[in-house]
C-alpha positions in Angstrom: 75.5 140.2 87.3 76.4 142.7 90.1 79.4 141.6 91.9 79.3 144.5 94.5 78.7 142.5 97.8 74.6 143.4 98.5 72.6 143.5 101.7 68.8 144.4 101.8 66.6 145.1 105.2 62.8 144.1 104.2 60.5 146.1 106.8 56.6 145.7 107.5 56.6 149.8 107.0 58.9 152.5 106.2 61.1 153.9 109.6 60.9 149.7 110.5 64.5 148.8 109.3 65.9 152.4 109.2 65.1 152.6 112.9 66.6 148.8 113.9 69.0 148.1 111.1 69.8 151.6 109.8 73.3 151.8 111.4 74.1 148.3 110.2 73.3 149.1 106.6 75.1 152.8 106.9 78.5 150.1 108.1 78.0 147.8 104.7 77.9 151.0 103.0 80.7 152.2 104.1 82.6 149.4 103.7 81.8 149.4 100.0 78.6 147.5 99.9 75.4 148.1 98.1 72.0 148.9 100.9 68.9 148.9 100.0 65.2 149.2 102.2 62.3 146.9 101.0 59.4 148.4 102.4 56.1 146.2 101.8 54.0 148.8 103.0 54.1 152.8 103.7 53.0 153.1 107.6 50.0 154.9 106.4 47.3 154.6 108.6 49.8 155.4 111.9 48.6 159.1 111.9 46.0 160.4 114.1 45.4 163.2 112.5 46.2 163.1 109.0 44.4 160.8 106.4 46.3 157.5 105.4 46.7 159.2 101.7 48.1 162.5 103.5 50.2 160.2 106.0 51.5 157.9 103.2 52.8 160.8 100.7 54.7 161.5 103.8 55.5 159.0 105.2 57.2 158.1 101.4 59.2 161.3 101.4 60.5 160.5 104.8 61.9 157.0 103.8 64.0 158.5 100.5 65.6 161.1 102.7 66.4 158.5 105.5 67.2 156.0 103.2 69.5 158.5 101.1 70.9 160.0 104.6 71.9 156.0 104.8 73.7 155.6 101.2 70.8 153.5 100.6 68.0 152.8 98.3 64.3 152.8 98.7 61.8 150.1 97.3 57.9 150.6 97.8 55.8 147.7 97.4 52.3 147.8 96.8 51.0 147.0 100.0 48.4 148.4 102.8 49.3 148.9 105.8 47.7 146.7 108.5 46.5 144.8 105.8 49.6 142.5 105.1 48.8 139.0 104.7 51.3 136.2 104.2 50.2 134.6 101.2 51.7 133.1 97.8 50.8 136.0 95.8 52.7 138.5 98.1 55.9 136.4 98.9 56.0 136.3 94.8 56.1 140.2 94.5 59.0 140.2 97.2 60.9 137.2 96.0 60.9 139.1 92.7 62.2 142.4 93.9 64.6 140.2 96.2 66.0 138.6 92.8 66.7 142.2 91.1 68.3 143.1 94.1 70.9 140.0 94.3 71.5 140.4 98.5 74.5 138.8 100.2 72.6 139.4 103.9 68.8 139.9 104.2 67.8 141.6 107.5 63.9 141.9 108.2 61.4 141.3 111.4 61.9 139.0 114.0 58.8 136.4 113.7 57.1 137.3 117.5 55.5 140.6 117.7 52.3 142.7 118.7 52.3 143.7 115.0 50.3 141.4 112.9 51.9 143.4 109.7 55.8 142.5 111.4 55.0 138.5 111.9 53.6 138.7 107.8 57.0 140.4 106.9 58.9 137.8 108.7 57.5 134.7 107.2 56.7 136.4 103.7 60.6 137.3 103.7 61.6 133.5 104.3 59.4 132.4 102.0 60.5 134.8 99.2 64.3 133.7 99.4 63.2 130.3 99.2 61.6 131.2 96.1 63.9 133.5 94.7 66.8 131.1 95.4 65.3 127.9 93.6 65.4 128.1 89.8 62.2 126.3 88.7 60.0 129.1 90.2 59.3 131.5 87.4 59.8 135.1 88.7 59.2 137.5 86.0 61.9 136.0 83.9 64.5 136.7 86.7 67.4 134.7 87.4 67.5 132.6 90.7 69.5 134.5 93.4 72.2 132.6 95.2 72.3 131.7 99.1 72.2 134.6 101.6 72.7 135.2 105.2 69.3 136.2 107.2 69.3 138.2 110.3 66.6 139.4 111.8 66.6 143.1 113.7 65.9 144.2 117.1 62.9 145.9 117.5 60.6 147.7 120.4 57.5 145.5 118.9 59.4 142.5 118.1 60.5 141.6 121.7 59.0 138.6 122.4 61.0 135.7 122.5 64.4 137.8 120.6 67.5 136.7 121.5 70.7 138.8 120.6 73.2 136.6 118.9 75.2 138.9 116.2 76.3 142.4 117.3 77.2 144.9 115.3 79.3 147.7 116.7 77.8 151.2 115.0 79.7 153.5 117.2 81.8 155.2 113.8 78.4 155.9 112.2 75.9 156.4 115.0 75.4 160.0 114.8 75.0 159.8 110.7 72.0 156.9 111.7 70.5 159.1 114.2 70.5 162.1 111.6 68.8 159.2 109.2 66.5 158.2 112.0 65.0 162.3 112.5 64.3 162.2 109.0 61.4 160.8 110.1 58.6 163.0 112.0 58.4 160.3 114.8 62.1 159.8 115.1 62.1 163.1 116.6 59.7 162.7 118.7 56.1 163.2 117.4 53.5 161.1 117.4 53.9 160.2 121.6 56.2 157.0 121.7 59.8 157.8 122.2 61.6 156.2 119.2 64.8 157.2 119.5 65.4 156.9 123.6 64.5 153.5 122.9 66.8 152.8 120.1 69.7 154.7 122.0 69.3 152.9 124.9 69.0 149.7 123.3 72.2 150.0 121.4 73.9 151.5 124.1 73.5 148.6 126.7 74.5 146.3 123.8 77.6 148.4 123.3 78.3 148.0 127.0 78.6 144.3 126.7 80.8 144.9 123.9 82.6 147.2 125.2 82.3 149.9 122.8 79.6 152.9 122.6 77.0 152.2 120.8 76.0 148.3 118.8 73.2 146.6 116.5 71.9 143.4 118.0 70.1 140.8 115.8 68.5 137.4 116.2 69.7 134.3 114.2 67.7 131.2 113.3 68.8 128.1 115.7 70.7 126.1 112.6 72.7 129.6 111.8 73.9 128.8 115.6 75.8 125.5 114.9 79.3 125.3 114.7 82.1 122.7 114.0 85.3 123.1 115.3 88.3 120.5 116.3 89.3 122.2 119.6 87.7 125.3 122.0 
């Protein structure tokens, strides 16, 4: 059994979690933790001029050199993009994968979006710990995974209803995530929408409240919110 400590970020499409949890995952490495990138889909079909087989061999070479950029690893799953569907048979595949992998902290989608393929990811990734956690569920032989922290990443399409509640502060690895995030053909800059402005932006005014230069923010579920304490 691995006893490195383990966190995974599971993204709707490849450049999903290296964009919004990239940094954070660069930090856990650094601090001597295993990262890896779940990506249920390629991104495929987001090209306007190239074919989604064209766009997808790409689109796969640009996630192993972000991912490796990020002392991470890479995991493609079989699954079309735009096509994503939060069913039984999918959340299997992932909750498999999820008990190889072993993670500590799980990051993926927040559950509002204008992406149908994001809201799958959400609920298929809280579905596929509860499977991979509970011992009666047969998963290709694996062994049940223990508990694991979920967080759930900021992101430009993911902004309805997304409250900040952990912060992570990336400013000792931002310009190693940003040389990650330019791996990738829209990272700098192509394809019209301006990825990285955004990103920098984001993480900037979060490091302003903070107090630092540049920090993560991720949404929690409302029971990860409750404390107990004797005194304030």
């Amino acid at each position: 059994m691995n006893e490195t400590p383990t966190i995974v970020a599971v993204g709707a499409h490849t450049a999903d979690m290296e964009f919004t949890a990239g940094a954070t995952l660069l930090k856990h490495v650094r601090a001597g933790w295993q990262a890896h990138l779940v990506h249920l889909s390629l991104g495929e079909k987001g090209s306007r001029t190239l074919s989604a087989a064209e766009y997808g061999e790409q689109k796969r070479t640009e996630a192993e050199a972000a991912a490796a950029a990020l002392g991470a690893s890479a995991h493609f799953l079989p699954f079309r993009d735009g096509e994503i569907e939060a069913d039984e048979p999918t959340a299997r595949v992932l909750a498999a994968t999820l008990r190889q992998l072993r993670p500590q902290v799980v990051i993926t989608h927040w559950h509002e979006s204008i992406h149908g393929d994001h809201i799958a990811c959400h609920h298929l990734t809280r579905r596929a710990l509860f499977l991979a956690a509970i011992r009666h569920f047969d998963l290709d032989g694996l062994p049940p995974m223990g508990w694991c922290r979920t967080y759930y990443a900021e992101n430009w399409e993911d902004a309805e209803g997304f409250e900040p509640y952990t912060y992570v502060d990336i400013s000792d690895v931002y310009a190693e995530w940003q040389a990650a995030f330019r791996q990738y053909a829209i990272g700098r800059g192509e394809g019209g929408f301006p990825y990285w402005d955004w990103y920098e932006a984001r993480t900037r005014l979060h490091g302003i409240k903070l107090g630092v230069r540049h920090a993560a923010a991720f949404a929690v579920e409302p029971a990860a919110r409750w404390r107990q304490v004797e005194l304030l």
